[in-house]
C-alpha positions, 0 to 999 in steps of 0.5 A: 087289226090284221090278227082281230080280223084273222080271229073272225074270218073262219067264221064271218059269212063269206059270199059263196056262189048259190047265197042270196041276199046283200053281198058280205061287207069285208070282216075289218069294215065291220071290225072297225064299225063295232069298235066305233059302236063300242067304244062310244056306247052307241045303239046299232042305228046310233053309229050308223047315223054317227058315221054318216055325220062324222068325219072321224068316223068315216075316216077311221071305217075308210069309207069312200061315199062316192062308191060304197054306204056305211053298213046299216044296223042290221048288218051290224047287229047281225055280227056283233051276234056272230061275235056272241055266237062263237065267243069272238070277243073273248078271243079279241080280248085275248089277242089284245093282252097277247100284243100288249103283253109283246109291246111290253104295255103291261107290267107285272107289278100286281094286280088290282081286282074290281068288282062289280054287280051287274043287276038282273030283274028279280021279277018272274013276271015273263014270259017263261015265269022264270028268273035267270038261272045264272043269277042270285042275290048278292050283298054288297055293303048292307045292300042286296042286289039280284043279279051277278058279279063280274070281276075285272083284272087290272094291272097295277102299273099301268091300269089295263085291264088283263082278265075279266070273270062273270062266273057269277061267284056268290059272295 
């Protein structure tokens, strides 16, 4: 957890005499609250209800309700945005291979590519009467999809995945 939250701290909005507004909640309480919401596919105010009804949960975050709330959504959403901002998730990601890679957790045995088609609206009726230019038709099977391919790396061995592209390769 240390070396994922020492990746987002140069960046997360540190309290700084002059700031206005709510005081920053600690980067690892935030860390540790967009895992939950990853890991069980929630909406920002779906895992800051779920903390509340969770004992697991509330556990893991390291919460204390007799002196501090659970972040709300909006908190949240505000740093999953600085995560997309400065392209954090890739460096996590990265990390984590690093520290699976230390623990000897992967194994060299090959590599399993997947692929996977993730779908775009091919409508321009928006609101710049445009489709995304990072997407195009692909064929998978017989079948057309509009939208883009992202492959995933997986060892063989042991079923982590190792890399990831959404380059967008045209097939």
């Amino acid at each position: 957890m240390n070396r994922w939250v020492g990746l987002i701290e140069p960046h997360y909005y540190a309290d700084r005499p002059g700031k206005r507004g709510r005081k920053a909640k600690p980067v690892e309480l935030m860390l540790r609250m967009y895992l939950l919401q990853v890991w069980f596919s929630l909406s920002d105010e779906g895992v800051e209800d779920a903390i509340y009804d969770s004992y697991a949960m509330r556990r893991f975050m390291g919460l204390n309700f007799a002196l501090e709330q659970v972040p709300d959504a909006t908190t949240l959403l505000h740093f999953r945005h600085l995560l997309e901002k400065h392209k954090l998730g890739e460096k996590l990601f990265e990390a984590q291979n690093d520290i699976f890679e230390a623990e000897g957790w992967i194994m060299r045995g090959g590599s399993i590519v997947d692929a996977t088609i993730i779908a775009a609206p091919s409508s321009t009726k928006n609101a710049t009467g445009t489709r995304d230019p990072q997407m195009h038709q692909t064929k998978k099977g017989n079948q057309w999809y509009f939208g883009m391919k992202a492959h995933a790396g997986v060892d063989a061995g042991t079923g982590y995945v190792h890399s990831l592209s959404d380059r967008g390769e045209r097939s």
